[in-house]
VOGU-3710 file (C-alpha; in Angstrom, 3 decimals, decimal comma):
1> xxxxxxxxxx> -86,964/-67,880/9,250  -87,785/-70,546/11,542  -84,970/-72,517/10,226  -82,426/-69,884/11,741  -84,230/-69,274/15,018  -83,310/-72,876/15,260  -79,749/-73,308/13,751  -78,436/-70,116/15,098  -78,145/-70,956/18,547  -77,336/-74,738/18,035
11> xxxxxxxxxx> -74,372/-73,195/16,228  -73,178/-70,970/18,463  -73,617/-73,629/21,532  -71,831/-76,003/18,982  -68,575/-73,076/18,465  -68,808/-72,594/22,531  -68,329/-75,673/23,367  -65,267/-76,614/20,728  -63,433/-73,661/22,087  -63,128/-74,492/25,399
21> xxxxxxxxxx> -62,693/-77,851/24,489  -59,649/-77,292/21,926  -56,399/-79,462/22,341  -53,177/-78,389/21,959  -50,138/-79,865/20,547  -46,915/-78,501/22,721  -43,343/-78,977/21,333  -41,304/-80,203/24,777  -39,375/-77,440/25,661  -40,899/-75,002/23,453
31> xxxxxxxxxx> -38,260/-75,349/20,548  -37,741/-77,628/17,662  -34,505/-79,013/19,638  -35,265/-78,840/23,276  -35,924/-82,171/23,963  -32,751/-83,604/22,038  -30,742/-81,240/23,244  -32,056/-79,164/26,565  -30,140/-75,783/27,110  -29,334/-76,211/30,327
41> xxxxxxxxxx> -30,170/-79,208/32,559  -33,237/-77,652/34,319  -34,534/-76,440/31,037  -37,618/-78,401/30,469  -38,993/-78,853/33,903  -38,839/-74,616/34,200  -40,823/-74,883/30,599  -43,101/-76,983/31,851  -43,923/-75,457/35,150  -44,645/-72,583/33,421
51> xxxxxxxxxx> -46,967/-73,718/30,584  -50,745/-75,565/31,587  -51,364/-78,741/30,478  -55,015/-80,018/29,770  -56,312/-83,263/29,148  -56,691/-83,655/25,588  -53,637/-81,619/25,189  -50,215/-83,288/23,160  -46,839/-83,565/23,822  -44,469/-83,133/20,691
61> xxxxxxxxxx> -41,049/-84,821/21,474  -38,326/-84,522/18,455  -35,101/-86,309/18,240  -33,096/-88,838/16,593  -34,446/-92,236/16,599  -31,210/-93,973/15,791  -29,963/-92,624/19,336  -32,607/-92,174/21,264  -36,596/-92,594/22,619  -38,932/-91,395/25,234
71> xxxxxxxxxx> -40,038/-93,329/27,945  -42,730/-93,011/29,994  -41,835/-94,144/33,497  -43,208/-93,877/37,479  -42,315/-91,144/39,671  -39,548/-93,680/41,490  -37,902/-94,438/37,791  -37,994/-90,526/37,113  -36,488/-89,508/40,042  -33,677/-92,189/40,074
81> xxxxxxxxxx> -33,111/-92,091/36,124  -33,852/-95,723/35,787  -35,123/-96,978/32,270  -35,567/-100,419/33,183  -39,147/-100,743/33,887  -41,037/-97,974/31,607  -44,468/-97,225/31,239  -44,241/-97,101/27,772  -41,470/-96,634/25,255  -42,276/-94,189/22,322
91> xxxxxxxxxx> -39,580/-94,588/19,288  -39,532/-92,862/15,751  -38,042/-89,641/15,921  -41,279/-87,629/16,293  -43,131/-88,767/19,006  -47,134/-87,303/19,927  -48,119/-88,425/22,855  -51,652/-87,551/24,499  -52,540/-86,509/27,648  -55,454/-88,676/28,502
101> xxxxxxxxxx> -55,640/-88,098/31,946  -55,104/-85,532/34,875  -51,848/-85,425/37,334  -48,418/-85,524/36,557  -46,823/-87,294/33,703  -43,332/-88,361/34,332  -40,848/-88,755/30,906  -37,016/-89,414/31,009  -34,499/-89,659/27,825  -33,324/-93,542/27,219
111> xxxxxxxxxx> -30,295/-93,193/25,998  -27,658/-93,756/28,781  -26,906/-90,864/30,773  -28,843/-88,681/29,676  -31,783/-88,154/32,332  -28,859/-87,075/34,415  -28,161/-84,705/32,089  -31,702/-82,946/32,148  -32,798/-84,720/29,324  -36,278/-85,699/31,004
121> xxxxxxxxxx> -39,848/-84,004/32,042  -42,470/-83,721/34,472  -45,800/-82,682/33,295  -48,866/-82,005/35,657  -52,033/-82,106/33,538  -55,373/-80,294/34,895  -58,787/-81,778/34,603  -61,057/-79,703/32,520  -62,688/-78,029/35,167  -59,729/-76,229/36,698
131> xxxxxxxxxx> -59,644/-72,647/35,343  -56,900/-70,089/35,099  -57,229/-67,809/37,978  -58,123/-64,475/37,246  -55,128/-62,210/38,236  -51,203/-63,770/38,745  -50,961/-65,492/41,660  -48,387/-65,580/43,967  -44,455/-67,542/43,220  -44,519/-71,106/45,389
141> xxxxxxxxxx> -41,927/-70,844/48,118  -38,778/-72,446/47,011  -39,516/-75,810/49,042  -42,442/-76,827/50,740  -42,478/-78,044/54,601  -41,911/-81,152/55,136  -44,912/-82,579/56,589  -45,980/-82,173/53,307  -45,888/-85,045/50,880  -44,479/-84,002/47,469
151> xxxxxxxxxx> -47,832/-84,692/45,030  -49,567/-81,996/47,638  -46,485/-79,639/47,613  -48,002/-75,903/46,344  -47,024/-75,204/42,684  -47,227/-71,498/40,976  -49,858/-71,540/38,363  -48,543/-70,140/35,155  -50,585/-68,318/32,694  -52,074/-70,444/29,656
161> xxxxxxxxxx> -50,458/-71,238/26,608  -51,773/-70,194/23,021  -53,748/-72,120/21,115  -51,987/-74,664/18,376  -52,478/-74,173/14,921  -54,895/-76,977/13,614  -57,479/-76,788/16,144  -57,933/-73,391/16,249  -58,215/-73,457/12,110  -60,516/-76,164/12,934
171> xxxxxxxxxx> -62,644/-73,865/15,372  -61,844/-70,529/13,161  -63,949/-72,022/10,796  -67,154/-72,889/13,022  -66,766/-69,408/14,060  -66,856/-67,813/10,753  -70,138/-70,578/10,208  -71,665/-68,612/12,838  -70,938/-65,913/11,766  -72,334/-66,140/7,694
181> xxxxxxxxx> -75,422/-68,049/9,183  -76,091/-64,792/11,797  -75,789/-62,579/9,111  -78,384/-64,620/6,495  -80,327/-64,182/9,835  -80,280/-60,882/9,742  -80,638/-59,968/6,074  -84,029/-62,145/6,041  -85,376/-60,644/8,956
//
C-alpha cells in the first residue's frame, strides 16, 4: 500500500510532464509533396504561419535527392535566394531536421531557381514557455509600420497543431501505466 502512495503520484508527475513536453515531427507543407513541389508559390510560408512550432519539434522535408537539397541559410540568403553561403546543407531525399532553438528558421530549395519559385520556408519556433492563448486572437494587419524592424513585426498566432504519431504512442502508453497502477491502487485499498 505504501508502495502506491509512493509510485502513484511519481507516475502521474512523470505522464504530466512528457505531455507537455512531446515533440512533433511536421511534414513541410503539410503533404507528402509540398516541399518538392509547393502548390502555389506562397504555399509553405501560409502553412507555416499557421501551424506552431516548438523547440524539440521536427521538420520533415521530402524530395528527390538526385535534384535537389535543403539548405539552411541567414535571413539575407533567404530573402535574396542565394545558396552560396548556407548554414547547413541537408541531402538524402528525406531530410529531419530539429528545432533546437527558438526564433525563426530560414530554409530555401538548392536547386537553381527554385527559391524564386516558392520552393523555400520560414519557420518561427516558440520557447517552451509561450502558451497558446486562450480564445483566437486577432489577424496581423497586412504590413506592419515601418518604424518597426521586421523580427518585431506582429504575427497572428495560429492554433496548435496535433500531436505526431510516435510520441504520443510513446506517452499513450505512460498514460495507460497510470492508469493500471491507479486502479491496483484502488482494488487494494
Amino acid at each position: 500500500m505504501a508502495f502506491v502512495r509512493t509510485i502513484l503520484p511519481v507516475l502521474t508527475i512523470l505522464f504530466l510532464f512528457c505531455s507537455f513536453s512531446e515533440a512533433r515531427d511536421f511534414l513541410v507543407g503539410g503533404k507528402e509533396n509540398s516541399w518538392a513541389s509547393p502548390s502555389s508559390a506562397d504555399s509553405l510560408i501560409q502553412w507555416a504561419e499557421k501551424t506552431r512550432f516548438r523547440v524539440g519539434d521536427f521538420l520533415v522535408f521530402n524530395y528527390d535527392p538526385n535534384t535537389d537539397s535543403v539548405l539552411q541559410v541567414t535571413k539575407e540568403e533567404y530573402e535574396s535566394c542565394s545558396n552560396s553561403n548556407p548554414v547547413k546543407e541537408y541531402k538524402g531525399g528525406k531530410t529531419k531536421v530539429e528545432l533546437d532553438r527558438s526564433g525563426p528558421f530560414y530554409f530555401i530549395s538548392k536547386a537553381e531557381g527554385k527559391c524564386k519559385k516558392g520552393q523555400r520556408l520560414t519557420v518561427i519556433v516558440l520557447s517552451h514557455g509561450h502558451r497558446a492563448p486562450a480564445h483566437s486572437p486577432l489577424p496581423a494587419p497586412e504590413q506592419a509600420p515601418k518604424s518597426l524592424p521586421s523580427e518585431l513585426a506582429p504575427t497572428a498566432l495560429a492554433p496548435a497543431p496535433q500531436v505526431g504519431g510516435a510520441n504520443g504512442v510513446r506517452c499513450g502508453f505512460i498514460g495507460l501505466l497510470v492508469g493500471v497502477v491507479s486502479l491496483v491502487g484502488m482494488i487494494l485499498n
